[in-house]
mmCIF file of the N, C-alpha and C atoms, coordinates in Angstrom:
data_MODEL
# 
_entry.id   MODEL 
# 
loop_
_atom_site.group_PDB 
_atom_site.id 
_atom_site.type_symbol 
_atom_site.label_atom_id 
_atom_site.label_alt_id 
_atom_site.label_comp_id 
_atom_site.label_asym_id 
_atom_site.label_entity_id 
_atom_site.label_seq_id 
_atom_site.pdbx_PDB_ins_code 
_atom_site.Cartn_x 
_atom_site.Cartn_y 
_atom_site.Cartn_z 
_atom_site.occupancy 
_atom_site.B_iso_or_equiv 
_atom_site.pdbx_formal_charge 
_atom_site.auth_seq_id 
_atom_site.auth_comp_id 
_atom_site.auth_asym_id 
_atom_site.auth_atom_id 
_atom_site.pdbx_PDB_model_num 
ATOM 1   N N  . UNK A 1 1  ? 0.842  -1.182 0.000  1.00 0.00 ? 1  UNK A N  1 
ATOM 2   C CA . UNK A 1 1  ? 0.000  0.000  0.000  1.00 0.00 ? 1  UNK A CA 1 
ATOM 3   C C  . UNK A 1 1  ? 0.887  1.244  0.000  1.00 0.00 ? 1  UNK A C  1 
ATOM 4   N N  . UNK A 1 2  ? 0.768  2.392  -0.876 1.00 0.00 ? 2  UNK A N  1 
ATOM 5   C CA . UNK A 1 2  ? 1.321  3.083  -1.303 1.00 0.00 ? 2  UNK A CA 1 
ATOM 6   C C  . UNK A 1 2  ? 0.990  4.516  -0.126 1.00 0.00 ? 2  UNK A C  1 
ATOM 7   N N  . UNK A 1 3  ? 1.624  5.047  0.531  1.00 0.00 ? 3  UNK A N  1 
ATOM 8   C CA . UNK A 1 3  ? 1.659  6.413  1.151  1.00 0.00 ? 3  UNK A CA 1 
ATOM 9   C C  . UNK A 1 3  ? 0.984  7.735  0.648  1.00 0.00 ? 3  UNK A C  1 
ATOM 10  N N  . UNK A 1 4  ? -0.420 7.882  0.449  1.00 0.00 ? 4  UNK A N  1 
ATOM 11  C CA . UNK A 1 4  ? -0.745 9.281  0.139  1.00 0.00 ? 4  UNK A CA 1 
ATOM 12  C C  . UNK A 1 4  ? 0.275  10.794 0.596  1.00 0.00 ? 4  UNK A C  1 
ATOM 13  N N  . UNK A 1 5  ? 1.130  11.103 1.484  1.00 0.00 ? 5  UNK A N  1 
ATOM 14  C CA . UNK A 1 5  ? 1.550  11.920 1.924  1.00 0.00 ? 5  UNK A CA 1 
ATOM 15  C C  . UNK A 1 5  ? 2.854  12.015 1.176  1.00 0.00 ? 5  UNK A C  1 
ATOM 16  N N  . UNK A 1 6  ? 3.265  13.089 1.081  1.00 0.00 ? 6  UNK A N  1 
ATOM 17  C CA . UNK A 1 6  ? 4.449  13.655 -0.159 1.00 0.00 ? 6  UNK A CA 1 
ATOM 18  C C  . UNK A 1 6  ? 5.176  14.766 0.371  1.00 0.00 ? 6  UNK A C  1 
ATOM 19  N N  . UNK A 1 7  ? 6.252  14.719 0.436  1.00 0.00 ? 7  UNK A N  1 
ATOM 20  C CA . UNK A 1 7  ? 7.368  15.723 0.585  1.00 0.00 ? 7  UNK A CA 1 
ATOM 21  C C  . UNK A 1 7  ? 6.923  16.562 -0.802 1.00 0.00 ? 7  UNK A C  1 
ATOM 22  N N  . UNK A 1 8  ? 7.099  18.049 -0.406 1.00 0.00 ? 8  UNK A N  1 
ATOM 23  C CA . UNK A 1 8  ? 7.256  18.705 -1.688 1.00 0.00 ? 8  UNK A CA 1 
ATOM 24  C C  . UNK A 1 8  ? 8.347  19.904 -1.609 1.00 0.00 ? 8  UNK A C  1 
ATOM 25  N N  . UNK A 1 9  ? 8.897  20.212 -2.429 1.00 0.00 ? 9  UNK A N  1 
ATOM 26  C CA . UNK A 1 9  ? 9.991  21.234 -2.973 1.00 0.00 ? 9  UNK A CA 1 
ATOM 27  C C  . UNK A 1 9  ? 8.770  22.352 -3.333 1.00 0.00 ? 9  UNK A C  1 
ATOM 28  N N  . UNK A 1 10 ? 9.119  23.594 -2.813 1.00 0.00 ? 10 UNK A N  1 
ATOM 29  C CA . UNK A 1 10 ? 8.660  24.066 -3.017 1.00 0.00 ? 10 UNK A CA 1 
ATOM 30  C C  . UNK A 1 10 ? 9.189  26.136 -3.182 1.00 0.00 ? 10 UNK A C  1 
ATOM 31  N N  . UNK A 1 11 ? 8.592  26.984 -3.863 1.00 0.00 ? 11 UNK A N  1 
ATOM 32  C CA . UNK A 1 11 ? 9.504  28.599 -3.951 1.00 0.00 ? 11 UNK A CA 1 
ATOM 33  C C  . UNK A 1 11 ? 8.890  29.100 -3.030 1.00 0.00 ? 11 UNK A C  1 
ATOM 34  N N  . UNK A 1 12 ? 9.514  29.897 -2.146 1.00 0.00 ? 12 UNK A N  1 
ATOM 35  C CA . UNK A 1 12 ? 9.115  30.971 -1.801 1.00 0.00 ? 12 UNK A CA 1 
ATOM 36  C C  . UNK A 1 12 ? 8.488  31.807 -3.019 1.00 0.00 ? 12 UNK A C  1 
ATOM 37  N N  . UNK A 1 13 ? 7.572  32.638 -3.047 1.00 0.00 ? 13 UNK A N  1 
ATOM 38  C CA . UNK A 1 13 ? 6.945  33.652 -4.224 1.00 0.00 ? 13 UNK A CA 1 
ATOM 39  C C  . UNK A 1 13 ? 7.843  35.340 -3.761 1.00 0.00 ? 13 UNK A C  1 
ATOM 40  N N  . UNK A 1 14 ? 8.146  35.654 -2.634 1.00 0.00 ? 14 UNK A N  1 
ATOM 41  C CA . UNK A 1 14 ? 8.944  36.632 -2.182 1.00 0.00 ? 14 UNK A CA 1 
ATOM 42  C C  . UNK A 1 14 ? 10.337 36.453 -2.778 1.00 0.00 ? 14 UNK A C  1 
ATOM 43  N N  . UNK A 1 15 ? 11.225 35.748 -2.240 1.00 0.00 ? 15 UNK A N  1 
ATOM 44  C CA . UNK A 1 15 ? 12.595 35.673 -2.353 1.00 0.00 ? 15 UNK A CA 1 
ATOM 45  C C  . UNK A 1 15 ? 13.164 34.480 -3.577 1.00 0.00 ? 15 UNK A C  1 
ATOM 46  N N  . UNK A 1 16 ? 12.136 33.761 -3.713 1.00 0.00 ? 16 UNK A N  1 
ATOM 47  C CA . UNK A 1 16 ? 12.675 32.249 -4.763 1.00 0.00 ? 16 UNK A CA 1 
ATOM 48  C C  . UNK A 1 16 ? 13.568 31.709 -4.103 1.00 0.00 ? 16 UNK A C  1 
ATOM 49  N N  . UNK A 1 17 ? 13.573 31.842 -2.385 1.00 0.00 ? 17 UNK A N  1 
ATOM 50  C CA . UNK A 1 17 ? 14.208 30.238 -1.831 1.00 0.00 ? 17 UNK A CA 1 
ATOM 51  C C  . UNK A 1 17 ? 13.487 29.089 -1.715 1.00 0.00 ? 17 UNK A C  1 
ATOM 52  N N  . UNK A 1 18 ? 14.477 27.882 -2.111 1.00 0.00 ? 18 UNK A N  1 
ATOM 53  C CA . UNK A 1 18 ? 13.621 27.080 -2.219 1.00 0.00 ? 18 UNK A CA 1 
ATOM 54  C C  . UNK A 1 18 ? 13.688 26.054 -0.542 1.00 0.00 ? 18 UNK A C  1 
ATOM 55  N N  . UNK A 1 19 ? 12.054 25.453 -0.521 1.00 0.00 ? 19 UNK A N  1 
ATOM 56  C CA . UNK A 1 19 ? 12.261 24.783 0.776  1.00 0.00 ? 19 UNK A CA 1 
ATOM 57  C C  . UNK A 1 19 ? 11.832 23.398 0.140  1.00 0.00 ? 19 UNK A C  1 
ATOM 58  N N  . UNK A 1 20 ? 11.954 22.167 1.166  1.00 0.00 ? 20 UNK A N  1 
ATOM 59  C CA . UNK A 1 20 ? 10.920 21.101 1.469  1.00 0.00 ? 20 UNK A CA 1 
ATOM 60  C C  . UNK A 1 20 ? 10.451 20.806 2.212  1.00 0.00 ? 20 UNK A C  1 
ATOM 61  N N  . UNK A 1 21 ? 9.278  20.902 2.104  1.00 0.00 ? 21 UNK A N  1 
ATOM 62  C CA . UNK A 1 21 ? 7.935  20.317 3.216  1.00 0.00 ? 21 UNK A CA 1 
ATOM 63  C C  . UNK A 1 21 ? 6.934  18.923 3.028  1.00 0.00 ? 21 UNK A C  1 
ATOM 64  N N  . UNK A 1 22 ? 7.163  18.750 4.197  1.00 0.00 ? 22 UNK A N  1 
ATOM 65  C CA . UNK A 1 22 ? 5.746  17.720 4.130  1.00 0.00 ? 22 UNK A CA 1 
ATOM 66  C C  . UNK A 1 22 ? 4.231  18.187 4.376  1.00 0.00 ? 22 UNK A C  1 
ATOM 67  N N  . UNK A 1 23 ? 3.706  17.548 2.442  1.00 0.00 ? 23 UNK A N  1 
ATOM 68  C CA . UNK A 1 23 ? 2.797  17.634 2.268  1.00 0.00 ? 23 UNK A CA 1 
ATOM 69  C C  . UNK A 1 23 ? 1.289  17.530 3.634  1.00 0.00 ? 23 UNK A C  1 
ATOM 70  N N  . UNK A 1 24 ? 1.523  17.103 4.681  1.00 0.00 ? 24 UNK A N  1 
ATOM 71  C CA . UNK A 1 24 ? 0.403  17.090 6.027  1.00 0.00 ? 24 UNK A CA 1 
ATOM 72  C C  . UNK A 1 24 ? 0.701  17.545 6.795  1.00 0.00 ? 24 UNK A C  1 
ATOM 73  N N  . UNK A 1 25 ? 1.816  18.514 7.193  1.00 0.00 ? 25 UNK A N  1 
ATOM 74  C CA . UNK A 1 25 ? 2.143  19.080 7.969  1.00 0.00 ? 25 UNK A CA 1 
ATOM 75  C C  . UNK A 1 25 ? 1.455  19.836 8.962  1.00 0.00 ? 25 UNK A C  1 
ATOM 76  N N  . UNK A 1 26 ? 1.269  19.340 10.407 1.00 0.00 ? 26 UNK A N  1 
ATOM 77  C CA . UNK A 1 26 ? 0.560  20.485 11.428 1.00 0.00 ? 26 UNK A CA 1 
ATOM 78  C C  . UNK A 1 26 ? 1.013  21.421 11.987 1.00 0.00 ? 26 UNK A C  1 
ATOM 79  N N  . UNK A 1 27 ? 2.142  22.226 11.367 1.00 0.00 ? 27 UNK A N  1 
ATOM 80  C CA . UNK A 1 27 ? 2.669  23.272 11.813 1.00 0.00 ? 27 UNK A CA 1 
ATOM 81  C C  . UNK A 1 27 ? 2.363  24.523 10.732 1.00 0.00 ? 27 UNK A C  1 
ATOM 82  N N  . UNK A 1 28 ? 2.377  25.294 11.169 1.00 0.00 ? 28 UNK A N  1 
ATOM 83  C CA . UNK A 1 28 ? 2.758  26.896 10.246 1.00 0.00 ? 28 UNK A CA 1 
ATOM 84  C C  . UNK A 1 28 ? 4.239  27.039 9.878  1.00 0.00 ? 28 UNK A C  1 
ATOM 85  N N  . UNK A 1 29 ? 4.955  26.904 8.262  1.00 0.00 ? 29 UNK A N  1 
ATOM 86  C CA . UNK A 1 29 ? 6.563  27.203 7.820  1.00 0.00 ? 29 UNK A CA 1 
ATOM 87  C C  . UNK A 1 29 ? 6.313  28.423 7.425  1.00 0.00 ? 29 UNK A C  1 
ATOM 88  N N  . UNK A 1 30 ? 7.576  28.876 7.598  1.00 0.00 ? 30 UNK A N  1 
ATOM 89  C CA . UNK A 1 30 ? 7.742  30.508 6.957  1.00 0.00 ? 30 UNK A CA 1 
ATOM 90  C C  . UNK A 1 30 ? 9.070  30.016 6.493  1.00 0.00 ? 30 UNK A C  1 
ATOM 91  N N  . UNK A 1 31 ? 9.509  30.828 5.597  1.00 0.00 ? 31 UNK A N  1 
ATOM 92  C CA . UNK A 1 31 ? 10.648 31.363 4.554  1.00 0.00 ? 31 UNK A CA 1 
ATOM 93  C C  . UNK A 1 31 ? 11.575 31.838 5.438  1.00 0.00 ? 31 UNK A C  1 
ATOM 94  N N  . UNK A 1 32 ? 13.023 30.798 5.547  1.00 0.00 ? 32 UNK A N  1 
ATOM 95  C CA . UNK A 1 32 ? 13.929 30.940 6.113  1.00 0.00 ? 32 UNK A CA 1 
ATOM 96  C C  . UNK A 1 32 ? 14.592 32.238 5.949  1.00 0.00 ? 32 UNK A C  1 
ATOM 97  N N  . UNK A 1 33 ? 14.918 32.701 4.711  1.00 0.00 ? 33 UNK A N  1 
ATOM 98  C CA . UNK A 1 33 ? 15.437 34.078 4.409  1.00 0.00 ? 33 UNK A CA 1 
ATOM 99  C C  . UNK A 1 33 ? 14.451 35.309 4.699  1.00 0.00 ? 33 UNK A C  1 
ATOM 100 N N  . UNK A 1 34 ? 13.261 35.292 4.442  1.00 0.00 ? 34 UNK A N  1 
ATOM 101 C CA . UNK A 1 34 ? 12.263 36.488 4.106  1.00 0.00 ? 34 UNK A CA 1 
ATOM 102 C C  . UNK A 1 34 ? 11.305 36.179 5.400  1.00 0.00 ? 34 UNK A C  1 
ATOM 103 N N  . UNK A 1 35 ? 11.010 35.251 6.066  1.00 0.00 ? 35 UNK A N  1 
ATOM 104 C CA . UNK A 1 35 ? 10.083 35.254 6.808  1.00 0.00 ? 35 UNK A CA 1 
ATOM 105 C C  . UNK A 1 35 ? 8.784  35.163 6.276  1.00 0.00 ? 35 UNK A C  1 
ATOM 106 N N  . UNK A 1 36 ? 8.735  34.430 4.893  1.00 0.00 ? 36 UNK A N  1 
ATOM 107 C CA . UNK A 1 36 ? 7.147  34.893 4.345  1.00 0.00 ? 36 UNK A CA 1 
ATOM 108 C C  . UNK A 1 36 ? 6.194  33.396 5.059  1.00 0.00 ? 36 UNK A C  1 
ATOM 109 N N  . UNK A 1 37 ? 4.780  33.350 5.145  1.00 0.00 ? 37 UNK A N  1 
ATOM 110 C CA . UNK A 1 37 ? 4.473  32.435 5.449  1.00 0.00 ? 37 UNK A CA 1 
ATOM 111 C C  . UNK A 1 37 ? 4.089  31.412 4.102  1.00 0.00 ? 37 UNK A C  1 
ATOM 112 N N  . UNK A 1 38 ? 4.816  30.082 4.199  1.00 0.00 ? 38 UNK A N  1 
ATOM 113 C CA . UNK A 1 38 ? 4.623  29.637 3.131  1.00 0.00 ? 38 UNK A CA 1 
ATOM 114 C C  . UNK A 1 38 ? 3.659  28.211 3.288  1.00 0.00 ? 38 UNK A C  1 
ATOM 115 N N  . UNK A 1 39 ? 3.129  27.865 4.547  1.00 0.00 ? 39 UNK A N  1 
ATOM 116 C CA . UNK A 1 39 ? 2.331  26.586 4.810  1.00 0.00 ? 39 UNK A CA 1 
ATOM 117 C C  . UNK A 1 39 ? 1.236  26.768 5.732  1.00 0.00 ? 39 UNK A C  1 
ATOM 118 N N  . UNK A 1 40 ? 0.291  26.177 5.912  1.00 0.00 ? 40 UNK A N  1 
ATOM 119 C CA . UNK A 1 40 ? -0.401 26.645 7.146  1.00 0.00 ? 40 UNK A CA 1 
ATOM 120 C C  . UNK A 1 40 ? -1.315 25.673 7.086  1.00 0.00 ? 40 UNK A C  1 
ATOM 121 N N  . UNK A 1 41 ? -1.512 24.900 8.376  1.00 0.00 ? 41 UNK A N  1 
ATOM 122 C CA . UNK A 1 41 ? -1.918 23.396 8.494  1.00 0.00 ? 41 UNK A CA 1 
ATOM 123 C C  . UNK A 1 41 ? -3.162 23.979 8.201  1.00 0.00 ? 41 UNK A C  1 
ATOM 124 N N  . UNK A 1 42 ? -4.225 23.010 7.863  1.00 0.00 ? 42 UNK A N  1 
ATOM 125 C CA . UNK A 1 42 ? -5.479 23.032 7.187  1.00 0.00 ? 42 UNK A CA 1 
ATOM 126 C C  . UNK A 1 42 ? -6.514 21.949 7.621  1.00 0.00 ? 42 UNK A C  1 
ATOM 127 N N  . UNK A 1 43 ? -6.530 20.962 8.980  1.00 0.00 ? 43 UNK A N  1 
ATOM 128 C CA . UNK A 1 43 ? -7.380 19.763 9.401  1.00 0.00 ? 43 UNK A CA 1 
ATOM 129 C C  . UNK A 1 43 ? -6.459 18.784 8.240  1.00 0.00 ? 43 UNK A C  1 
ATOM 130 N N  . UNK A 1 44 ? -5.599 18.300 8.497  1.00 0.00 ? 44 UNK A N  1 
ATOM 131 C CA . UNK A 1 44 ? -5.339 17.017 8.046  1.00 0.00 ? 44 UNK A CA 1 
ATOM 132 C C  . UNK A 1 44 ? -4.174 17.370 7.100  1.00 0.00 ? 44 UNK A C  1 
ATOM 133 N N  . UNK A 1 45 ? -4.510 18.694 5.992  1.00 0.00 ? 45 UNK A N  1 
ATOM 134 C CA . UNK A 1 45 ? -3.517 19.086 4.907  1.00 0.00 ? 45 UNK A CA 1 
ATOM 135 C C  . UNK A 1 45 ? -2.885 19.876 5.412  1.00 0.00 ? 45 UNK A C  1 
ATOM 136 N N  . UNK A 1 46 ? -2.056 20.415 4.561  1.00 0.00 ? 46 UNK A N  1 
ATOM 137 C CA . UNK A 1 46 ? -1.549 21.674 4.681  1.00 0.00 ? 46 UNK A CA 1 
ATOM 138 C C  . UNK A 1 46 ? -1.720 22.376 3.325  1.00 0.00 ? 46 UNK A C  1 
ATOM 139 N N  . UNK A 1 47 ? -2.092 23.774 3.367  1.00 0.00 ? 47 UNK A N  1 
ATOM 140 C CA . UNK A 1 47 ? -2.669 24.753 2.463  1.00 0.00 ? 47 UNK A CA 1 
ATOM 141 C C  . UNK A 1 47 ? -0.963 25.295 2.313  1.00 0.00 ? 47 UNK A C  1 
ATOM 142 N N  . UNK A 1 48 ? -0.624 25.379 0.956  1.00 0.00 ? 48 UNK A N  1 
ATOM 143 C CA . UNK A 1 48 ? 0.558  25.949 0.428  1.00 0.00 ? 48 UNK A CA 1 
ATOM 144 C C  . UNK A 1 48 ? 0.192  26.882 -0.224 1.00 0.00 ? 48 UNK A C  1 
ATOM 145 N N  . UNK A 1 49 ? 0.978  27.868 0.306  1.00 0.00 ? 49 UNK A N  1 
ATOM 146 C CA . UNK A 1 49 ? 1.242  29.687 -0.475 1.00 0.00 ? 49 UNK A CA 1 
ATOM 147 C C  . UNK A 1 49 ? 2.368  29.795 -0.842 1.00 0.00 ? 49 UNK A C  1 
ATOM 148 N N  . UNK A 1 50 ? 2.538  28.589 -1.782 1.00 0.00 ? 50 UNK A N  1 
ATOM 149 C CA . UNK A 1 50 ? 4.333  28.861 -2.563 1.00 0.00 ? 50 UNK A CA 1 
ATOM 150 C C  . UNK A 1 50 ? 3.523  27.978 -3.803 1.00 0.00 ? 50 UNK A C  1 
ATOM 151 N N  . UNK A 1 51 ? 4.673  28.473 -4.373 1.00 0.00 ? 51 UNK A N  1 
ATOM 152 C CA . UNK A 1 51 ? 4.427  27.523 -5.987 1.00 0.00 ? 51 UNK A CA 1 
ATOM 153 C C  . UNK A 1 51 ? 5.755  26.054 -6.158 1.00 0.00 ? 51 UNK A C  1 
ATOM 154 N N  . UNK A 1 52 ? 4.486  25.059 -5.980 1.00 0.00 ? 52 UNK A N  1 
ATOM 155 C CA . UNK A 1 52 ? 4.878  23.509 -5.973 1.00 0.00 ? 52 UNK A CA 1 
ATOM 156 C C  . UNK A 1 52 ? 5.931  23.293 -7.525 1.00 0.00 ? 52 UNK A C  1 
ATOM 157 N N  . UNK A 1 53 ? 7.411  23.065 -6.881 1.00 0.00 ? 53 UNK A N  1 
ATOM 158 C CA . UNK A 1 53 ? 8.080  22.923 -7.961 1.00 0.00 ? 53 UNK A CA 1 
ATOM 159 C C  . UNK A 1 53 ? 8.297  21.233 -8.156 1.00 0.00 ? 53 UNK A C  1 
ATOM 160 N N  . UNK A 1 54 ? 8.360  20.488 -7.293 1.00 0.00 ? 54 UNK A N  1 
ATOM 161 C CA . UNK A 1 54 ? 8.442  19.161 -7.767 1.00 0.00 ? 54 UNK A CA 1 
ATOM 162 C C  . UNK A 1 54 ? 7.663  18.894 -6.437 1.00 0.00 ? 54 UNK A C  1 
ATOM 163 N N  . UNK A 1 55 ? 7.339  17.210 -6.551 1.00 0.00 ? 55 UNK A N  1 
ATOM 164 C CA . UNK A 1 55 ? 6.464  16.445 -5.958 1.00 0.00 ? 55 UNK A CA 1 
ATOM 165 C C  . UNK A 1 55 ? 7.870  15.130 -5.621 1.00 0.00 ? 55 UNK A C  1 
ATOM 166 N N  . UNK A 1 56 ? 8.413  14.977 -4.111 1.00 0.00 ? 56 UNK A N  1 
ATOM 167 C CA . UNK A 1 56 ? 9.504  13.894 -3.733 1.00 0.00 ? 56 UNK A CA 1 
ATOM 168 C C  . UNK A 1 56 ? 8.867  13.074 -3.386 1.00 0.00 ? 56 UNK A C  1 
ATOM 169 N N  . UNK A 1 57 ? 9.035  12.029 -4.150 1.00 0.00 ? 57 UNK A N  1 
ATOM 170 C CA . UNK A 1 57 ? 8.780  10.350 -3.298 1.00 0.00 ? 57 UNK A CA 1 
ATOM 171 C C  . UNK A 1 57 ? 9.358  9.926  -2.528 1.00 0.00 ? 57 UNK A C  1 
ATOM 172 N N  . UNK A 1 58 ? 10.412 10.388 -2.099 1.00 0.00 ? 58 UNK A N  1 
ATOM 173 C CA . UNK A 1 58 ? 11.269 9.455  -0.928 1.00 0.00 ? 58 UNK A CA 1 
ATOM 174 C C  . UNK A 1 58 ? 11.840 10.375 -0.191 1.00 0.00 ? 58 UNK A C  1 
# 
């Protein structure tokens, strides 16, 4: 059985640093350089305010 949950690479839209997060994350990430908020847990998901550059399987 295959893992719905996904690491993702993802830009900051402020600065274009790039981070990785996990896709279910129950925390709030912000942008290591800029401080922007780039995740914000959502009941189960997490709602991303960056633009998804790749999708990591492992």
């Amino acid at each position: 059985m295959e893992s719905k949950s996904k690491f993702l690479k993802i830009v900051c839209p402020r600065c274009r640093q790039r981070h990785i997060v996990f896709g279910k994350s129950s925390l709030s990430i912000k942008c290591r350089k800029c401080n922007y908020l780039l995740t914000k847990p959502a009941g189960g998901k997490t709602k991303i305010r960056a633009m998804i550059e790749a999708i990591l399987w492992r």
